[in-house]
N, C-alpha and C positions, 0 to 999 in steps of 0.2 A: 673766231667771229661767230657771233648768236645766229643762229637761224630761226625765221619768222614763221610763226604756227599759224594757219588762217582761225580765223576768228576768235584767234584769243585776245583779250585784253592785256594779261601780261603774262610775261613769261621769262623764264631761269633758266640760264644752262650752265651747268660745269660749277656752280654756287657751292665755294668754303671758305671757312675761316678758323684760322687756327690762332688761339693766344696762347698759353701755356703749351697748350696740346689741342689739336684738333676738335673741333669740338662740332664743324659741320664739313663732309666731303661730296662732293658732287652731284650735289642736288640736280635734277633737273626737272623742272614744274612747268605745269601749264596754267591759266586761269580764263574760263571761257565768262562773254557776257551772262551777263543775268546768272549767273550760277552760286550757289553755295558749296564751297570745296572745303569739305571737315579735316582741319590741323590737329592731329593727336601723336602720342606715346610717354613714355617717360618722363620725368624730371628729371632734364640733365641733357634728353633729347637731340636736345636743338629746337626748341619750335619757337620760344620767345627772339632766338641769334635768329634766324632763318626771318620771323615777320617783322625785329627791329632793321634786317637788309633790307626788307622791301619797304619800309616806312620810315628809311631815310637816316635812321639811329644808328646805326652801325656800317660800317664799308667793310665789304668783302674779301678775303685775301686771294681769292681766284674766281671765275666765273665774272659773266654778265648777263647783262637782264634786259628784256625790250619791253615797254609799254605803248601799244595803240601802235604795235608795227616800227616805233623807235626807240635807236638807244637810249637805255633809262640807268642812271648814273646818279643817285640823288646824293649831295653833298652834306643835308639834313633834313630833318623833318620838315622842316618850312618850306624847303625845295620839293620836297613827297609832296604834302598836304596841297600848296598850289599849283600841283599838276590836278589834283584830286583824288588820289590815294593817301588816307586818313588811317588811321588805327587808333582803338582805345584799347586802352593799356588794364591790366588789371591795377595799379598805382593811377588812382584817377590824378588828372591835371588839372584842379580848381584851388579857388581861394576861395576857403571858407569866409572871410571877413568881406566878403563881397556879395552882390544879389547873386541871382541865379540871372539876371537880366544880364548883369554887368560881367559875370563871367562867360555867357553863349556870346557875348559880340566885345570882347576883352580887346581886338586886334584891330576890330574893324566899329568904335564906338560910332555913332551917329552923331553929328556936331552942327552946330550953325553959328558964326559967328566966332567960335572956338570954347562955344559952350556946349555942353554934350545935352542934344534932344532926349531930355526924360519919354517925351511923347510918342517918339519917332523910336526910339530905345524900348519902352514897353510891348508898343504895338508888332516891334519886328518878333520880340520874344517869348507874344503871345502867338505868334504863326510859328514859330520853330520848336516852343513846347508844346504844340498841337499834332506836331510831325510823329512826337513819340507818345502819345498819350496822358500828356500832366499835363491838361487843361486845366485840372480843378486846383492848382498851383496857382498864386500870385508872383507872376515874375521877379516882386520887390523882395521875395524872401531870400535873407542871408543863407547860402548855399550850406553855411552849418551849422543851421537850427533844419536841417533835410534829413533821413534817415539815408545810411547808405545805400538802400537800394533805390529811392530817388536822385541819391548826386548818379551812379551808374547812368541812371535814364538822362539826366543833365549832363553828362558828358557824350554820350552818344548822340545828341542833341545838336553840343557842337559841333561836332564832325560832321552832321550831315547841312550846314551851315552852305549853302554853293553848289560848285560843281562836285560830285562826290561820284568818283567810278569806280575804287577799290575801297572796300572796306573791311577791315582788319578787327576782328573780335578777339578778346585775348578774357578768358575764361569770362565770359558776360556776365550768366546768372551764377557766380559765387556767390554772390551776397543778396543777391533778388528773391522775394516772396514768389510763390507758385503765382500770383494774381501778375506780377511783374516779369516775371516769363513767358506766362499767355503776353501780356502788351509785347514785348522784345521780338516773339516770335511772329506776332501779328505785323510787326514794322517791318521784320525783315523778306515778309511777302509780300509786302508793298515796294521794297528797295527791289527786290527783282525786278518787278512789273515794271519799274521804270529802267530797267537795264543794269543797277548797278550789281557789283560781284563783289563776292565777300568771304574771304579765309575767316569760317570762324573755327578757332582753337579751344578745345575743351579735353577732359577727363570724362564727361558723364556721355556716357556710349548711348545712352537712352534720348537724349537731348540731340544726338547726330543725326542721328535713325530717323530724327521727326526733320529737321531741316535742313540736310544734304543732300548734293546729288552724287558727289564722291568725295573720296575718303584718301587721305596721306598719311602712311605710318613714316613715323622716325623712330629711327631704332639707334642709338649710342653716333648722334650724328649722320645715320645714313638713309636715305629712303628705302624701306624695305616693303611698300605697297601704295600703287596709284591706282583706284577701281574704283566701280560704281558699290555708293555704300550699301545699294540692296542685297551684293556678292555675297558680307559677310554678317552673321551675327556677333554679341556682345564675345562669345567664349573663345570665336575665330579672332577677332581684334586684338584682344588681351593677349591672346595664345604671340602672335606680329609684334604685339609691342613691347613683351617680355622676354620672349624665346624663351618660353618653357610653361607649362597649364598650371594656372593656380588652382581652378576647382572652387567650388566653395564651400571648403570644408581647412581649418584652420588646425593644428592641434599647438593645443598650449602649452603641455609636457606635463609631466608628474609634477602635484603641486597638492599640499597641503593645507585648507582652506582652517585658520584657526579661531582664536577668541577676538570679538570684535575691538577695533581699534579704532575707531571713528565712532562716536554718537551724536546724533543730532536731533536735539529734542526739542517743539516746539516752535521752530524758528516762524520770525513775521516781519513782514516789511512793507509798510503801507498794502496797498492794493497790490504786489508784487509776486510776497510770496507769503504763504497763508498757513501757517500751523503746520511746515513739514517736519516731520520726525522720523528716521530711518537708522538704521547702522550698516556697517561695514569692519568686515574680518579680516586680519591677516591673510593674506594669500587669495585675496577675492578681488573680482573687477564687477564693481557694481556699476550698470549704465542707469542711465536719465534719458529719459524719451519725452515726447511730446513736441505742439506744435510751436509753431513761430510765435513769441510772445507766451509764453506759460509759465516763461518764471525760470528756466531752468542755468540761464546764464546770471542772472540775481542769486540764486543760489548759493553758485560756487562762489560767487563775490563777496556772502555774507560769509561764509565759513574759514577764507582766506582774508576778510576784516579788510574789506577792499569798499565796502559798502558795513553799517552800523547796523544791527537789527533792532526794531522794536521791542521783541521781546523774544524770549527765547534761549537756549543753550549749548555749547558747543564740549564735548567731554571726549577724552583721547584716555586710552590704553584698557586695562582690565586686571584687575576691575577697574572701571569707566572713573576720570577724576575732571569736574568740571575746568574750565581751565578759561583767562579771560585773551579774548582776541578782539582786541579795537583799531588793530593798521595790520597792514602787509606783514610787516619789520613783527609782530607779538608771532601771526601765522607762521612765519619762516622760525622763530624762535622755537617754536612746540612742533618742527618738524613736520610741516605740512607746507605742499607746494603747492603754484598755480600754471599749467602752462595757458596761455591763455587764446582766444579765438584769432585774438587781431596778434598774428606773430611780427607783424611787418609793424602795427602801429606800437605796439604796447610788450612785446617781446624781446626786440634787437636792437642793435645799433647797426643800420644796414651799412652806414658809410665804415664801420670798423673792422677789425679782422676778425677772423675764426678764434684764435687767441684771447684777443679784447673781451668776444661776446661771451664764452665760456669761465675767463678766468672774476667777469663781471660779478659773478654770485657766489666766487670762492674768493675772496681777497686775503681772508687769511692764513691763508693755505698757500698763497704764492706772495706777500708781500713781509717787509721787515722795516722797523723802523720807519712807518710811511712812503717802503719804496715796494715798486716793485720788482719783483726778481724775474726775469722775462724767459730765461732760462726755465724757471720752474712753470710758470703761466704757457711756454709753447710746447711742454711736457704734458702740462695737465691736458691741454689742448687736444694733443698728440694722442693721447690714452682713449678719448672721445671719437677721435677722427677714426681709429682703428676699431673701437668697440662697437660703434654705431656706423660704419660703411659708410660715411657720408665723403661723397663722393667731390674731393677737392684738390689741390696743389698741396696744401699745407698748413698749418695755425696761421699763415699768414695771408692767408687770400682775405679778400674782402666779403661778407656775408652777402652786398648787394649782389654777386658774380654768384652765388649760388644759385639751384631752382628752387623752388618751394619746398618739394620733399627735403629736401638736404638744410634749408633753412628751419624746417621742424625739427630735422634733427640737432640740433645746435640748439637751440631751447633749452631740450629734454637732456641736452646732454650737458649743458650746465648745474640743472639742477641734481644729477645723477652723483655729482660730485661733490653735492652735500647728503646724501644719506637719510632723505627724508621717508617719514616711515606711512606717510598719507599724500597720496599724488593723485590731483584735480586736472583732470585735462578736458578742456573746451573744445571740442570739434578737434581735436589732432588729427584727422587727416583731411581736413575742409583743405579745397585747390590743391590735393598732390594725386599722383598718375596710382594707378591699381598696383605695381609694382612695390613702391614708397609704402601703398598702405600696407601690405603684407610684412616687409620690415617692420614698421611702428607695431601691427601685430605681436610679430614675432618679440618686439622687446617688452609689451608687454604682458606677457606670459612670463620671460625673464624675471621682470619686476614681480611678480606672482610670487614666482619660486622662492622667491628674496624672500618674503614673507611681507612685503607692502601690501598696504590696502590703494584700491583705487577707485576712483569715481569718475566716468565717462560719460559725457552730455556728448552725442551726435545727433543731427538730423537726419541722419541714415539709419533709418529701422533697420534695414537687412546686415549692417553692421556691429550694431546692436545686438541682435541674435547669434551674429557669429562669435562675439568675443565675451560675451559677457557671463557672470555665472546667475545675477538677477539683474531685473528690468524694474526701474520704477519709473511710472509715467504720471507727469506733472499737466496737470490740465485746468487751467484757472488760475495759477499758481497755487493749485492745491495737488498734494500726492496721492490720486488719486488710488491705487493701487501696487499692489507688488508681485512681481513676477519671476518665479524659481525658472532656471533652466529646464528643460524636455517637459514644461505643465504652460507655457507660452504657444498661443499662437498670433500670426501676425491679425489679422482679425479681432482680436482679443487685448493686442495692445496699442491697435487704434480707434476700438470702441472705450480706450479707456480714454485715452488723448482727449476726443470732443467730451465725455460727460461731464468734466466741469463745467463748460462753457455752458452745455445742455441744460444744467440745474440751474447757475447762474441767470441765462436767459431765463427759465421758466420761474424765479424767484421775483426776476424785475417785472415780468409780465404781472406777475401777482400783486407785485407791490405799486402798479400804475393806475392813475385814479384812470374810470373807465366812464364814458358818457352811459345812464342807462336812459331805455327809450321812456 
C-alpha cells in the first residue's frame, strides 16, 4: 500500500519494471508543489521508463503511485494528461501538415455549428503561444515550415493547454537556440509561480544547476541519489551516474597522424557556405566549430553530396585525385560516410531491429540472390553489438527500445562495417549522458589508429578541445581560421566563431545608403 507524503503532488513507491531484464527497481520518489526535480544519468538509466510511468505510457511491473494524496494508476496518456500531468517527449507529437493553430487545440477544436471557428481557433492560439514566448509567430503557420526549435516551444504550448500540475521535460533544449533556452527557462519560472511541478530530465549538468531544486540520479535502473542540487557539482554528478571519475582529460592512444586524405578546395553554396578549403590526414580528428547557423552542417552535406555545391571541389587520397560526388550513393562509393545529427529522423529505422539497422548499409555482405541471409545480418549485427557495448538483448531488439547513446551507437556501427576511410560525424554525442560520450570518444581514437580521417562538427567547444587534433571555426559560412592542438585557446576559438558575422555586419553597414544631414 503507497504511503501519502504531505505536500507532495506525486509520489512513487517501490516503482519497477522489467521487459527482457529489469530495467527499473524500486524507485521511490517524491514530487513537491511548485518544484523543479532534475531527472538525470545514463542512457539506458531508466529515466525516459521511469517518466513514460508517470505520463501514462507505460505500466509498471511493481510499485504504485499517488497523485494529489490519491491512487494514481493511469491506463494512458490521455488518462495522465486529463488529470493534468503532461510530458513532452524528446519525439515531438505534431503534424507537420497542419497550422501550429490546429495542432495546440487538435482534440479539443472550437466549433459552431459543426464547423470549426477559424476565429475562435486563432484567438485561443494567440493566448497559448503567448504562454511560451512565440507571439511574433502567426498561429496559421504549417507547423513544418517551423524550425525545430519552434515546434519544441509548440509542443510545450500544448501541454500547458488546461489544467497542467505535472510537468514532464524530456531533454527540452536539445535542439533549442541559447535565445530559446532563455524563453524555456523563463516559462518554467512562471510554471512555478503558479504551482505547477515539473521533472525536467536532461544530460547538461549546467542547465540543472540553473533550474532545480533537487536532483535524482539513476544509475543501471536504480536511484542512487535524491538531494538538494546545490549538494553537488558537475564532477560529483558524473562521478553517481557513472560509478567511476572521468576527468577531463581523454587519451586517444598511440596514433599516427599521415598524408592527407580528404581535401576540400573551394567549396560554395549560395549564402551557406562560402569558399571553405581545408584538409584532413590519415589518423586525424579534425573538429568544426562555430555558432548556430555558420554553415557547418551545410558543410558535411556538400561533401557527402547530400546537398550540390555551386562551385568548388571535393579530392580524396595522396596524392589528392579530384573525384565527382553528386548523391549520397557517389559519397559512399569513394568511401566516405555521414553519421548524421537527426539519428532518429534521418539515421534509423526505429520501428526495426538492431539487425535490420546495421545490416541496412552492408547488403552485400549479408544477402544472395536478392535474399537475405539472416544468419549472416544477426552475425554482423552481433560483431557490432560486442565491439561497440551497446548495451541491448540482441540483433533483434527493436532500435526504438534503445536510449540515445546506444541508438548512436547503431549508426556508427553500420557504417564501421563498410570500411570507409573518411567519417563525418554531425554532433555524435548531441542528447546522450557523459558516460555514452566517453565511449563514442573512445571509438574514435580507435578509428584514428585505423588510419581514418575524421571530421567532427559539435556545438560543444569543450568537446572539441578534448578530442580533436585541429579546430576549424566556420563563422558566416566562412572558415574563418584553423587551430593546431596546445596553440588553441577557448577565447580564441570563439573570437573566431563571431568574426565572420563581425565583418559581415560591418560590410552591410557600409554598403547601406545612409540619410546625410
Amino acid at each position: 500500500m503507497s504511503v501519502s507524503v504531505p505536500n507532495a503532488v506525486l509520489s512513487v513507491s517501490g516503482i519497477g519494471k522489467t521487459y527482457a531484464q529489469p530495467v527499473l527497481t524500486g524507485i521511490d520518489l517524491t514530487l513537491m508543489r511548485g518544484e523543479v526535480l532534475a531527472l538525470t544519468g545514463e542512457n539506458g538509466a531508466g529515466k525516459s521508463t521511469l517518466s513514460k510511468i508517470i505520463g501514462g505510457l507505460v505500466t509498471p511491473t511493481t510499485g504504485q503511485m499517488q497523485f494529489q494524496g490519491q491512487d494514481y494508476r493511469p491506463g494512458s496518456r490521455a488518462q495522465a494528461e486529463a488529470l493534468g500531468i503532461r510530458m513532452v517527449m524528446q519525439e515531438l507529437n505534431l503534424l507537420p501538415t497542419l497550422s501550429v493553430a490546429e495542432n495546440l487545440f487538435l482534440d479539443n477544436l472550437p466549433s459552431k455549428g459543426g464547423w470549426i471557428s477559424r476565429k475562435q481557433l486563432r484567438k485561443a492560439a494567440i493566448e497559448a503561444m503567448a504562454h511560451v514566448g512565440l507571439d511574433a509567430i502567426d498561429p496559421d503557420t504549417l507547423v513544418g515550415e517551423l524550425g525545430i526549435g519552434h515546434q519544441q516551444m509548440v509542443e510545450i504550448a500544448r501541454n500547458l493547454i488546461g489544467d497542467c500540475h505535472v510537468l514532464i521535460l524530456d531533454e527540452p533544449t536539445a535542439m533549442l537556440t541559447a535565445r530559446e533556452v532563455e524563453m524555456l527557462f523563463e516559462q518554467i519560472t512562471r510554471l512555478q509561480a503558479r504551482g505547477v511541478s515539473i521533472i525536467y530530465i536532461s544530460h547538461r549538468l549546467e542547465e540543472l544547476a540553473r533550474v532545480a531544486q533537487r536532483i535524482a540520479v539513476l544509475r543501471d535502473g536504480n536511484l542512487v541519489c535524491v538531494e538538494p542540487m546545490a549538494n553537488y557539482n558537475s564532477e560529483q554528478l558524473v562521478t553517481l551516474m557513472v560509478g567511476r571519475e572521468l576527468g577531463e582529460h581523454i587519451d586517444m592512444g598511440a596514433r599516427k597522424i599521415g598524408a592527407p586524405v580528404l581535401t576540400v578546395n573551394g567549396l560554395n553554396r549560395a549564402d551557406k557556405v562560402r569558399d571553405v578549403s581545408f584538409q584532413v590526414r590519415a589518423g586525424e580528428i579534425f573538429g568544426i566549430s562555430g555558432l548556430i547557423g555558420a554553415g557547418r552542417t551545410e558543410l558535411l552535406r556538400l561533401i557527402f553530396g547530400a546537398d550540390i555545391a555551386d562551385s568548388g571541389a571535393i579530392a580524396l587520397g595522396s596524392p589528392a585525385q579530384v573525384v565527382s560526388i553528386r548523391s549520397p550513393v557517389d559519397a559512399v562509393g569513394h568511401g566516405i560516410a555521414l553519421i548524421t545529427e537527426d539519428r532518429k529522423g534521418e539515421g534509423l529505422l526505429l520501428t526495426q531491429s538492431i539487425g535490420a539497422n546495421v545490416a541496412l548499409g552492408n547488403m552485400p555482405g549479408i544477402s544472395s540472390a536478392g535474399l537475405v541471409d539472416n544468419d549472416r545480418a544477426n552475425a554482423l549485427a552481433q560483431r557490432q553489438i560486442d565491439a561497440m557495448r551497446i548495451r541491448s538483448s540482441g540483433p533483434a531488439q527493436l532500435v526504438s527500445e534503445l536510449s540515445g547513446g546506444n541508438q548512436q551507437k547503431v549508426v556508427i556501427g553500420r557504417w564501421l562495417e563498410r570500411d570507409c576511410s573518411v567519417l563525418l560525424f554531425d554532433e555524435p554525442t548531441r542528447g546522450i549522458d557523459v558516460g555514452a560520450k566517453f565511449d563514442i570518444y573512445n571509438l574514435l581514437g580507435e578509428l584514428t589508429r585505423q588510419g581514418k580521417a575524421l571530421v567532427v562538427v559539435s556545438s560543444d567547444l569543450r568537446e572539441l578541445m578534448l578530442i580533436c587534433d585541429r579546430i576549424g571555426v566556420l563563422s558566416a559560412g566562412r572558415l574563418i581560421d584553423t587551430f593546431d592542438r596546445d596553440s588553441w585557446t577557448q577565447d580564441e576559438l570563439l573570437a573566431a566563431a563571431f568574426a565572420g558575422y563581425q565583418k559581415r555586419d560591418a560590410q552591410l553597414f557600409e554598403a547601406a545608403p545612409r540619410d546625410l544631414p
